[in-house]
C-alpha positions as CSV (number, residue, x, y, z in Angstrom):
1,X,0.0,0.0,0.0
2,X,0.9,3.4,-1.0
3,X,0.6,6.8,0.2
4,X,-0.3,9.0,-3.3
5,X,-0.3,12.8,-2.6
6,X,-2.7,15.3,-4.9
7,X,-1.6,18.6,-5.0
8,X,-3.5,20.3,-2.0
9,X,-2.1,18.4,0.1
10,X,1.4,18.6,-0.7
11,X,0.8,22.8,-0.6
12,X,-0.9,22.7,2.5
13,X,2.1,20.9,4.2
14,X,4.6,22.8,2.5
15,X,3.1,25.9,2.9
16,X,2.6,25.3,7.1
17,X,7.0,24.2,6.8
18,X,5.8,20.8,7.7
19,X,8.0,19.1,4.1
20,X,10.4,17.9,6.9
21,X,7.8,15.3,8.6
22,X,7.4,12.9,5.3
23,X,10.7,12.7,5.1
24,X,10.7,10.7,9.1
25,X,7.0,9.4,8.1
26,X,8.1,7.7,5.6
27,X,11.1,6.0,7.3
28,X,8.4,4.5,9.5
29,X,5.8,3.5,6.2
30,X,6.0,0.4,4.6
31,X,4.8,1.8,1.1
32,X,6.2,4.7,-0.7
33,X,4.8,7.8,-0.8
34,X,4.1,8.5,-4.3
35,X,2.3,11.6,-6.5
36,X,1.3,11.6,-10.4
37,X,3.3,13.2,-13.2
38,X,0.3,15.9,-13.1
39,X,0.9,16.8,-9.7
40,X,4.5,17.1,-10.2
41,X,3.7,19.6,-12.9
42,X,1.5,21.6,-10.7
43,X,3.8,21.8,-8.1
44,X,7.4,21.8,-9.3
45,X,7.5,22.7,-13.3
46,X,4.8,25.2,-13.1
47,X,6.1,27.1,-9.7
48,X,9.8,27.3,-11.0
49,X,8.8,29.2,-13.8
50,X,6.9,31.9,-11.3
51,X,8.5,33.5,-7.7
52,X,5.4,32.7,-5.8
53,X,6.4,29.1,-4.7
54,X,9.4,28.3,-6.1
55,X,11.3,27.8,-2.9
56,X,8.6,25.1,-2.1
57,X,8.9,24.3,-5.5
58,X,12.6,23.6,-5.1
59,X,11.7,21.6,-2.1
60,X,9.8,18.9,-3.1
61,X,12.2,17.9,-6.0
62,X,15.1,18.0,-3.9
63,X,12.8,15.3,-1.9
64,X,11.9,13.5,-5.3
65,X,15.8,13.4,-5.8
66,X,16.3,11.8,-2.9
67,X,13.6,9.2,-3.1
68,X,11.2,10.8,-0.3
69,X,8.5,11.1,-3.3
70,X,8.4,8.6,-6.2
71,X,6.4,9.5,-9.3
72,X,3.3,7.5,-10.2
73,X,1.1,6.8,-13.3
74,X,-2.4,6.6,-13.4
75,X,-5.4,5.6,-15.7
76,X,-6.6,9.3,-15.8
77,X,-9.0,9.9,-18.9
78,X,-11.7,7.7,-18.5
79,X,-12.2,8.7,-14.6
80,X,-11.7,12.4,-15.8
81,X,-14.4,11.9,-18.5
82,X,-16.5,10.2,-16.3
83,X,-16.6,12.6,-13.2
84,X,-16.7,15.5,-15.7
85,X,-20.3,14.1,-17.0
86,X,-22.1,13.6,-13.6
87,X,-23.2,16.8,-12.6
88,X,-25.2,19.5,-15.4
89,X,-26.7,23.4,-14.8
90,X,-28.9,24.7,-17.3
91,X,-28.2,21.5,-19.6
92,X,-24.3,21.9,-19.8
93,X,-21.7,19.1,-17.7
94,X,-20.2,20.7,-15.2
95,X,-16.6,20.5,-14.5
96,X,-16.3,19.6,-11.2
97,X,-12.8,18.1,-10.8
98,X,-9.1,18.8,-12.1
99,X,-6.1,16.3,-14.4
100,X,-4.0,16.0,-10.5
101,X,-7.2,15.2,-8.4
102,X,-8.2,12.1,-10.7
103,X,-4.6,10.7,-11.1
104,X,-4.1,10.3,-7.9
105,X,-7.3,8.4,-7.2
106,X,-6.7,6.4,-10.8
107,X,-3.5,4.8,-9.8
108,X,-4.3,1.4,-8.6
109,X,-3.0,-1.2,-6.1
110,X,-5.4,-0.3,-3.1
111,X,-3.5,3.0,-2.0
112,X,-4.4,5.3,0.7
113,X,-5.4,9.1,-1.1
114,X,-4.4,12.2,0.5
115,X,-6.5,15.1,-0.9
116,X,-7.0,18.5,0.8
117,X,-9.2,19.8,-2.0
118,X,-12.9,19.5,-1.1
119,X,-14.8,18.5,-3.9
120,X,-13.0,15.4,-4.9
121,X,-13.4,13.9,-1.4
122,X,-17.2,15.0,-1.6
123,X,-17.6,13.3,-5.0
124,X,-16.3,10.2,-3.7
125,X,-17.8,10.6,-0.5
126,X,-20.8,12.3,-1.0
127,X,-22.4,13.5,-4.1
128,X,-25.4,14.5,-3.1
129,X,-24.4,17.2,-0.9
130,X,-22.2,17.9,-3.6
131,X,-25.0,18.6,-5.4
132,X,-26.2,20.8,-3.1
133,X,-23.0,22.8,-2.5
134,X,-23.1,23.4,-6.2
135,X,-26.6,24.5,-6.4
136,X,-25.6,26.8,-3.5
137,X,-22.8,28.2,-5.3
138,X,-24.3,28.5,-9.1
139,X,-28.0,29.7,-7.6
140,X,-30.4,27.0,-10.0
141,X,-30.8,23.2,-10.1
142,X,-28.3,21.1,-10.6
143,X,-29.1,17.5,-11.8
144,X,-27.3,14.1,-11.8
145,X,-26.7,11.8,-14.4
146,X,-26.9,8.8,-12.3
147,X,-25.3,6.4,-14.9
148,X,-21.9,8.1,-14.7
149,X,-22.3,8.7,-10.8
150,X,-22.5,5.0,-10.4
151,X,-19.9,4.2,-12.7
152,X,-18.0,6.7,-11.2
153,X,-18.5,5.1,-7.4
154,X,-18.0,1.6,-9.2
155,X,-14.9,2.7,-10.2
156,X,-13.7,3.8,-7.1
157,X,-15.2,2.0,-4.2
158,X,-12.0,1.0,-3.0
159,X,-10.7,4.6,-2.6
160,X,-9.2,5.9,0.7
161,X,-8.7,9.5,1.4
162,X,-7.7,11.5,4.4
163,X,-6.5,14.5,4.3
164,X,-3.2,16.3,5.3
165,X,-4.7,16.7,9.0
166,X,-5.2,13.4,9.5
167,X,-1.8,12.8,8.3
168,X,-0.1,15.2,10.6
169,X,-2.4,14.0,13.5
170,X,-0.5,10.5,13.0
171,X,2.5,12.4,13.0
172,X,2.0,14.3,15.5
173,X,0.7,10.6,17.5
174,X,4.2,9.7,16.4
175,X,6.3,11.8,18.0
176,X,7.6,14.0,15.6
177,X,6.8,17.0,17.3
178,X,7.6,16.3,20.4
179,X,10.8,18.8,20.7
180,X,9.2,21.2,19.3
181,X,6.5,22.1,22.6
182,X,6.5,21.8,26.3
183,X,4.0,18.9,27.7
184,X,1.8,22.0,29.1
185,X,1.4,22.8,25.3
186,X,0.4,20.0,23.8
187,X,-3.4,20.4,22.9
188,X,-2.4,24.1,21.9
189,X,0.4,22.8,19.4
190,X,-1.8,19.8,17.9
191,X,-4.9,22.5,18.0
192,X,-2.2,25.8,16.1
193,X,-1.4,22.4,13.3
194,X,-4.5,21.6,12.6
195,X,-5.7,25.2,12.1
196,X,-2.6,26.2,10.4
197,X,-3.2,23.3,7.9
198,X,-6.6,24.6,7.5
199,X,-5.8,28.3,7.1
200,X,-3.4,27.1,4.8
201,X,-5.8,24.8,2.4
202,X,-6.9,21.8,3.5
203,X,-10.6,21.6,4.0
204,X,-11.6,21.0,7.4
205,X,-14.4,22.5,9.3
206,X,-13.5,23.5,12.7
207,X,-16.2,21.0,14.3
208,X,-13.8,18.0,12.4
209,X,-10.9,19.5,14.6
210,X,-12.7,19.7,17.4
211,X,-13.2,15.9,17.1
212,X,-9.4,15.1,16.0
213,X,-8.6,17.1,19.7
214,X,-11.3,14.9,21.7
215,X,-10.0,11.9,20.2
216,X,-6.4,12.4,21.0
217,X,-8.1,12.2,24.8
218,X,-8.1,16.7,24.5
């Protein structure tokens, strides 16, 4: 099993100075922690030509150099096609879902997603308030084409996401934060990564946190 990284993810950890932690993570990971050739475009070719995030740019293929990150292939089109043709407004398919999202959730061999961005968990996860979010955001009716929307969950049924908090939550269950607070600061450090990860990208509500804290006995 493998650990396949979409973009959002990847930013949202970079972007909080948290690169370091896959690095020991993966030491302790039986898999390799892998992200598409799309997702290196986004975050590496596309960034070094800009100022923005090339030092984060520089980063992660300084950590694909060294073997921290491997690049994966996936079976892209047809899922792309597919999700691309579920959802219509006013009688035109809306494009709900982008080249890096569907890579990483078309390589195969029963990997473990991590995706930030909402609206690919919620397709997988839940498509009818999908539906409803859209509706929200485009003002009119939405509809389903329910033929796609069950190939689409056919298709992936065996798809595993968390997202870059639940990944830092293990690291942080780990012990790789440990010399970086006082044993009085604990819930406060776990509490400031979490919201920095969400300030930073990854969608999580603030409720979601609060469970993440109760559950690490907070």
């Amino acid at each position: 099993m493998n650990l396949v990284f979409d973009s959002s993810s990847i930013i949202s950890i970079a972007t909080n100075n948290l690169l370091w932690t896959l690095e020991k993570l993966k030491k302790q990971f039986k898999g390799d922690f892998v992200i598409p050739q799309s997702v290196r475009k986004e975050l590496i070719e596309n960034p070094l030509k800009g100022k923005k995030y090339k030092l984060e740019a520089i980063m992660i293929m300084d950590m694909l150099n060294d073997g921290v990150l491997k690049i994966g292939k996936g079976n892209k089109d047809y899922l792309m096609n597919l999700s691309n043709n579920i959802f219509t407004n006013k009688g035109k398919n809306i494009n709900i879902v982008q080249e890096g999202e569907i890579e990483v959730i078309s390589i195969e061999n029963n990997n473990i997603c991590i995706i930030d961005e909402r609206t690919t968990r919620m397709l997988i996860e839940d498509p009818i308030n999908l539906r409803e979010l859209l509706e929200s955001k485009l003002h009119s009716k939405v509809s389903i084409n329910h033929e796609n929307l069950n190939e689409f969950k056919e298709q992936t049924k065996n798809t595993k996401i968390i997202r870059s908090t639940e990944l830092m939550t293990i690291a942080f269950e780990k012990g790789l934060f440990n010399d970086l607070f006082t044993k009085n600061l604990k819930k406060d450090f776990l509490d400031g990564l979490l919201w920095g990860l969400k300030l930073r990208g990854c969608a999580i509500s603030s409720n979601e946190i609060n469970q993440i804290l109760k559950l690490e006995g907070f």
